[in-house]
N, C-alpha and C positions, 0 to 999 in steps of 0.2 A: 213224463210223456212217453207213449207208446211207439213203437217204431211204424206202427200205422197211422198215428197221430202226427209223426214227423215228415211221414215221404211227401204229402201234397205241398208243406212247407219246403220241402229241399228242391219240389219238381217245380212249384210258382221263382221262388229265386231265381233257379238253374233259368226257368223260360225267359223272366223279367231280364239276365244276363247276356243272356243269346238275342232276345230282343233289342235290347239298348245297344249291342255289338252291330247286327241289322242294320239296323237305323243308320249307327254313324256312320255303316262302310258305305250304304245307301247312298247316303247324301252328298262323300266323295265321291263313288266311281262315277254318279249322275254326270259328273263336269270334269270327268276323264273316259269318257268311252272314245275310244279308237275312232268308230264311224259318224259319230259329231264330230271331232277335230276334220277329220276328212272331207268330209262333209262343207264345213267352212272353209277350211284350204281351197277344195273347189271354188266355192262363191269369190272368196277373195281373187282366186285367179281369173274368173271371169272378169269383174270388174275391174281389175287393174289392168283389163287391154284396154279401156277406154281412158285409161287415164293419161290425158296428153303431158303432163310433170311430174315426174317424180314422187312416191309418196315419202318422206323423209317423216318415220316419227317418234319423239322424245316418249320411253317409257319411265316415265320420274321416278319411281318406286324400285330400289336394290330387289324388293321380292319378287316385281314381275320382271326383271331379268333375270333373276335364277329358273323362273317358269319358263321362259324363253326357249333354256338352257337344257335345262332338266331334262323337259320332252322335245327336247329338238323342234320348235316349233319355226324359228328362224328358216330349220332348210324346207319347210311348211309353206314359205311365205316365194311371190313371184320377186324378180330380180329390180323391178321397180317401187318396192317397197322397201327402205328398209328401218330398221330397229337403232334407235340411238341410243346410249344408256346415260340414263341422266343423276342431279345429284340427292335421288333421294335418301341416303342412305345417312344418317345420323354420325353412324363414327365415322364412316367415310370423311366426311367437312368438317369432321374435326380441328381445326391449327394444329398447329406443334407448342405451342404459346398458352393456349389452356392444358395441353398433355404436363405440359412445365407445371405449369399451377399445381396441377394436382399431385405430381410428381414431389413439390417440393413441400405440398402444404404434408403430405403422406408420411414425411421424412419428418418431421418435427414434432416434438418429445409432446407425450400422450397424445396422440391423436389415432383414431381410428378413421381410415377414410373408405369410405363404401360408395361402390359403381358396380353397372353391369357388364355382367361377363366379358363378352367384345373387345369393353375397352382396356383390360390387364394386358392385352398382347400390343395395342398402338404404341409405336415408336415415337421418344419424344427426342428432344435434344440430347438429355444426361438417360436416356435410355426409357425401357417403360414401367407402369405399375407393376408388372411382374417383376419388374426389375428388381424394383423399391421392395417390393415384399421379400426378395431373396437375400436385401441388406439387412433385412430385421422390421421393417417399416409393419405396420400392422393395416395391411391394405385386403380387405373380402370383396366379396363379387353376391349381388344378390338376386334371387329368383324376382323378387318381389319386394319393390321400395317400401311396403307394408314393415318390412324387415328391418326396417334401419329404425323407427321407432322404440321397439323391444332389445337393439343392443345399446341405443344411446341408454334406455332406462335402466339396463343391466352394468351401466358400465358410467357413474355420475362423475366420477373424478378425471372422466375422458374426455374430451372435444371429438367428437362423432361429425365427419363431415359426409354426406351422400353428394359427392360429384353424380349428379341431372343431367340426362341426356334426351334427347327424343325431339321429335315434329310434334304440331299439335296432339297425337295419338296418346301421348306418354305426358304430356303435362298435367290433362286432370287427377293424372297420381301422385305425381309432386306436391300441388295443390290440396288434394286429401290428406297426405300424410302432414303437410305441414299445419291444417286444419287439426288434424289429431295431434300434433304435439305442443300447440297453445292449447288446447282443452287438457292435455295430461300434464301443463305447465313445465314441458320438457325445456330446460335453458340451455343444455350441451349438444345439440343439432344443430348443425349447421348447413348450409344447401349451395353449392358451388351449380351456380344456374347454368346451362348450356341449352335451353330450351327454344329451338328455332322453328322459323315457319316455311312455308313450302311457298307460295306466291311470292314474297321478294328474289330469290336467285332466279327462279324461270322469268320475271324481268331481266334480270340482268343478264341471262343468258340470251334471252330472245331481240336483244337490243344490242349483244356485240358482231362486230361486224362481220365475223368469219361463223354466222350461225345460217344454218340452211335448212332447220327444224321447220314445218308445214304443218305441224298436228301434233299433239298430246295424247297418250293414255295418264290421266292424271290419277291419282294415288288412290285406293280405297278406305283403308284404317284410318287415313284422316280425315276422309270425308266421311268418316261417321262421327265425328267429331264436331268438325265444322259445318257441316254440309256442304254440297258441291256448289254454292252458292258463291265460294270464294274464288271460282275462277271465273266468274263471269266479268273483271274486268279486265283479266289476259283475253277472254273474248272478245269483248269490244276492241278492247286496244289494238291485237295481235291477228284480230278477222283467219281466226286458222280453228279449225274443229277440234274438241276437245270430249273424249267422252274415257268417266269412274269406269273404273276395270277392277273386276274380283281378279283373285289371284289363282284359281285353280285356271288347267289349260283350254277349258270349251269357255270359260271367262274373257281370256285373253284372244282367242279366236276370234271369239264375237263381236270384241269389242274394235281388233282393226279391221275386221267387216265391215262395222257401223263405220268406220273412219273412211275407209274406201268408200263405200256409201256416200259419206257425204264429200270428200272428193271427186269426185264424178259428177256430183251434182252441179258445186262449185264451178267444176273446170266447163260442164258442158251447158248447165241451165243458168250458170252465173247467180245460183242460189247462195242464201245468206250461211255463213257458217254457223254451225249449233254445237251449248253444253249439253254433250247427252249424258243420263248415267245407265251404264251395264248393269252396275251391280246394285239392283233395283230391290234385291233379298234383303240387304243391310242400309243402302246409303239414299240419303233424301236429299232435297236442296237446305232444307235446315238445319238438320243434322242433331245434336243431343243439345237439348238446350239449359240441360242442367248442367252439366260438364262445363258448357260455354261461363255460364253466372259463376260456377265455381272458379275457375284460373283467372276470370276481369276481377274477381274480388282481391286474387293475391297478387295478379301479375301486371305489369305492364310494358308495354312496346320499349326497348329501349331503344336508341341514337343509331347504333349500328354493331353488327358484328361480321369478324374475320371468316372467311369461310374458305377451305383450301381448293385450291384451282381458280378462286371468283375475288378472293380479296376482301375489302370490305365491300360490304351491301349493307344500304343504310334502312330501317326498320326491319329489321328481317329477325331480329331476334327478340325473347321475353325477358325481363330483370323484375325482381320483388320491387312491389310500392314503397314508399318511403315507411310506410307505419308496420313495417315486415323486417326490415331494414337489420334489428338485432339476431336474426338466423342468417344475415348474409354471410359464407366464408369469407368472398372477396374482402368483406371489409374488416372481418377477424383477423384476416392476415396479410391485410395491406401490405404490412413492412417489408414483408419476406418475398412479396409475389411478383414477378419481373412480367412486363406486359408489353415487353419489344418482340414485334411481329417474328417469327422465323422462316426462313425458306427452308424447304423441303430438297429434301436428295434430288443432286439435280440432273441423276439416270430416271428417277421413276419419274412416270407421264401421268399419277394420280390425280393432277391438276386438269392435265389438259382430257381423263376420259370425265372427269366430274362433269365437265362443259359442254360434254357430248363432240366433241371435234376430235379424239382420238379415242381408238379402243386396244383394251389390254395386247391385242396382238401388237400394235405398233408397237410397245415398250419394248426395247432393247433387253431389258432384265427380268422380265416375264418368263416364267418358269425356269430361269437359271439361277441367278441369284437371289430374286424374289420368290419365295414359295411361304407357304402357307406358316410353314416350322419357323422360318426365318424371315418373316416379311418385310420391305424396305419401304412400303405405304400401306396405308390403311386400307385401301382398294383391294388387297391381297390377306386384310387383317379380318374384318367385316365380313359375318356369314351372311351380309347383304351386298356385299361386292363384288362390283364386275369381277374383277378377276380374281376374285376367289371364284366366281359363277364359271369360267373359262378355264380355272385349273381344276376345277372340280368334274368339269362334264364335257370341257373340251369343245372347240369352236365346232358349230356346225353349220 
């Protein structure tokens, strides 16, 4: 080929490259311009003179407190509003009692245990995943649960465990992958489930007695999963407004807009509270309904699980069906696996910001002995944690 032959080829690439760059910086800075956020700041402050109570509201999602954070949106917001952090955050409600599980199942001869990143640094009793891996344990971290398939196949004479983490968001990949290893009659996978939901603990939190919570930004990435159709019985029940929030910051703006909005309305016309959703780009009231078929096919509700700062909360989490049952770790390694509840360091408050009734500043050991390098909760472990959000970017 001629080098006249090649320039209109190098110059469509080069454009197609520069376009596709375009586009995506496009579609961010849209829901980061300076004079939208400002713009909403205004609104919000107008309407919060009319608000005769306090706006008090639970942002459930670890990601939209780092947005909070990030863009200083908090010193954004009037003195009658404020930002609660609540316990969306997967590793965050962790136990210490599964960190053991996997800690111990990690330690025993041939096994390979696979989880995501996050969790190698949570503190368990006898120390963490990282730990275990430093004793010889043969413990990885993966991009993508897709990944655990292709090392149990490369590795037959191994017990391949993937300790499962995540909200609804993260279960239809559990689900898939374990779809694809009865089709590649994978027998050395095993799945240590940790797969929880978002509507049992905002019960539980919005039903204890020292809760002053008035309103939800409820989660986005799970409401594209589930639809937001699953908080409509925190609505009924809990008559407090609720509306899906994207995570960029003219997202989050608009959304306790919408929330002032309908406080005002509440406080002054004695209007009905409403699910609204912001994030109208991605999330519906019904939400993916393939995804949905897939995880009722493998999963089902179990009895209850422990969740740190909350305790047990009784349906709040998923366990395989009975006819699944042979992938379960738990029951591979019954013998070995201790399932007595543990309490947490009883300087860190990762309990009590999980609950929204403290924030990282209360912690006594908040950026002194708890940091990032050396974490003493998961709060501080978790790139969705309050205080990692508050050592990272600092209260504003």
């Amino acid at each position: 080929m001629s080098s006249k032959d090649s320039t209109p080829n190098a110059s469509t690439s080069a454009s197609a490259k520069t376009s596709a760059t375009l586009s995506t910086s496009l579609l961010l800075d849209g829901f980061r311009q300076k004079d939208a956020i400002l713009a909403l700041s205004k609104q919000i402050h107008k309407l919060a003179k009319n608000l005769k109570t306090p706006l008090k509201m639970m942002e459930v999602c670890g990601g939209h407190t780092h947005t909070l954070m990030r863009y200083g949106l908090k010193g954004l917001l009037p003195s009658n509003i404020e930002c609660i952090h609540g316990p969306g955050c997967p590793v965050c409600v962790m136990p210490k009692s599964r960190i053991n599980q996997a800690y111990t199942i990690a330690m025993q001869k041939d096994v390979i245990l696979l989880t995501l990143g996050d969790m190698l640094k949570v503190p368990g009793s006898n120390g963490s995943l990282q730990d275990a891996r430093a004793k010889g344990a043969d413990v990885r971290f993966l991009y993508s649960p897709s990944q655990a398939l292709q090392i149990a196949l490369e590795n037959p004479s191994k017990k391949v465990v993937f300790f499962a983490i995540g909200f609804e968001t993260t279960t239809p990949m559990t689900a898939a992958l374990l779809s694809r290893a009865i089709e590649a009659k994978c027998q050395n996978l095993f799945f240590h489930i940790n797969h929880i939901l978002v509507p049992p603990p905002l019960e539980a939190i919005l039903d204890s007695k020292d809760c002053t919570i008035n309103a939800l930004i409820a989660p986005s990435h799970v409401s594209v999963i589930t639809g937001a159709k699953i908080y409509k019985p925190l609505l009924e029940k809990y008559r407090i407004p609720i509306v899906v929030s994207g995570f960029e910051p003219v997202d989050m703006m608009q959304s306790i807009a919408m929330l002032a909005r309908q406080a005002n309305d509440i406080q002054t016309h004695n209007a009905n509270p409403q699910l609204e959703v912001q994030y109208t780009r991605v999330v519906n009231m019904q939400g993916n309904q393939k995804a949905q078929e897939l995880v009722n096919t493998f999963f089902e509700i179990a009895p209850s699980f422990e969740w740190r700062g909350l305790g047990e909360v009784p349906n709040s989490s998923l366990r395989l069906r009975d006819e699944y049952r042979a992938y379960d770790a738990v029951r591979e390694f019954e013998e070995v696996l201790d399932f007595t509840p543990i309490a947490d360091n009883k300087s860190c408050r990762c309990g009590d910001i999980l609950r929204g009734v403290a924030k990282p500043l209360d912690c006594k050991v908040f950026g002194k002995s708890c940091i990032p390098s050396h974490p003493l909760g998961s709060c501080m472990v978790s790139s969705e944690g309050a205080c990692a959000a508050y050592y990272k970017y600092g209260a504003c």
